[in-house]
C-alpha positions in Angstrom: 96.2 96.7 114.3 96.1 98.6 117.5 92.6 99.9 118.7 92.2 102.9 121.4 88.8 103.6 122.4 87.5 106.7 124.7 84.3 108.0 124.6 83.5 108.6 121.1 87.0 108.4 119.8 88.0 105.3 118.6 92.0 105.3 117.2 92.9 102.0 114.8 97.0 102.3 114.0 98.5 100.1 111.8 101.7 99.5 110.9 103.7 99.1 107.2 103.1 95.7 106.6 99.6 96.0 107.6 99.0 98.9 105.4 100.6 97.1 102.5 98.0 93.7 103.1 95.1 96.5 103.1 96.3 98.0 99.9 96.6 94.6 98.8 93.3 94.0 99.3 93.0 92.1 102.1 91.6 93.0 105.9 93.6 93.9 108.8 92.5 93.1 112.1 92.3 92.3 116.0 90.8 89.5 118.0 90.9 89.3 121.6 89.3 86.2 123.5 87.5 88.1 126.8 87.8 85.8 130.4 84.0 84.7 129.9 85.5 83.2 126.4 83.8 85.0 124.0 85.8 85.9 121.3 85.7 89.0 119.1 87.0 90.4 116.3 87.7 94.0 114.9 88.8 94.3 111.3 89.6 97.3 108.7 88.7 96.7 105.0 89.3 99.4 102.1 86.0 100.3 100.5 84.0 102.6 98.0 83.0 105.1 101.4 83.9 105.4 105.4 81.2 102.9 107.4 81.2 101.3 109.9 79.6 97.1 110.5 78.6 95.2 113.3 79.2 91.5 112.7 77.9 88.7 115.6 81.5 88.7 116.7 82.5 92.1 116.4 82.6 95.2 113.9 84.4 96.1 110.5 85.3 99.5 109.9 85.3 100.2 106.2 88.0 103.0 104.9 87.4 104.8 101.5 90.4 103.6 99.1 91.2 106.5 97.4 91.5 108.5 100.8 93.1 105.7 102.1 95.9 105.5 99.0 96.7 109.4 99.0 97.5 108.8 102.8 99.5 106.5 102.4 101.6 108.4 99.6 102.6 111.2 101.7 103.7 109.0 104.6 105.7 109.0 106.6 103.4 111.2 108.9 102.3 112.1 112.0 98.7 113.2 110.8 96.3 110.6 110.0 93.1 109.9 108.3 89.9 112.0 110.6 86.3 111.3 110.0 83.2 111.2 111.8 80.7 108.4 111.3 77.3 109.2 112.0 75.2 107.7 115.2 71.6 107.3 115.4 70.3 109.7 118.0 73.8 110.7 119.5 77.2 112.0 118.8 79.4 110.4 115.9 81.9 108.1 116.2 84.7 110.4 115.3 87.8 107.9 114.1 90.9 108.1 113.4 93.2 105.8 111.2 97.2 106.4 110.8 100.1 104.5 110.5 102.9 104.0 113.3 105.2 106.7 111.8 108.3 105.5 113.5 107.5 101.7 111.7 106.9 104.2 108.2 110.3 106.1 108.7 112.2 102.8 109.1 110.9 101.1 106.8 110.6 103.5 103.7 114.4 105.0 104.9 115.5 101.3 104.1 113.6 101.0 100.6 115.0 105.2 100.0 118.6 104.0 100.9 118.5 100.4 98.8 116.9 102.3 95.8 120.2 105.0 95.7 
């Protein structure tokens, strides 16, 4: 998982083998180990609603499944999955999840092509 983060934009892209282990069930996710050694993690989880987690060692960003399973039908795709999750007293944390397209078009070309 790749995380971009700019004011209050934050960008998680996945790739197809990642968005199969999220369909699967399982979380995706990224852990970087700062200089002063702490360690954190990020992970993306499928989930009855959008929300959003902190954890002691980082945060878990919760998709909705059924948004997150009529994405990924209509890939490949260069639009992604936009929401806005609500902040206390300030401006949302507007997010957006999508898939690396050019990982989607190579690897659903192959499947197309082995299927004919």
């Amino acid at each position: 998982m790749k995380l971009q983060l700019q004011g209050q934009t934050l960008r998680l892209r996945i790739d197809e083998a990642e968005l199969a282990q999220l369909l699967g069930g399982a979380a995706v996710g990224n852990r970087t180990r700062w200089p002063d050694g702490r360690l954190e993690s990020q992970q993306l989880i499928l989930g009855d609603a959008h929300g959003w987690q902190r954890h002691a060692d980082g945060w878990q960003v919760a998709l909705n499944g059924a948004d997150v399973r009529a994405f990924a039908a209509r890939l490949p795709s260069r639009d992604g999955l936009e929401l806005a999750l609500p902040v206390p007293g300030g401006e949302p944390l507007q997010l957006l999840f999508d898939v690396d397209v050019r990982d989607s078009v190579r690897q659903r070309r192959g499947k197309k092509e082995e299927g004919a």
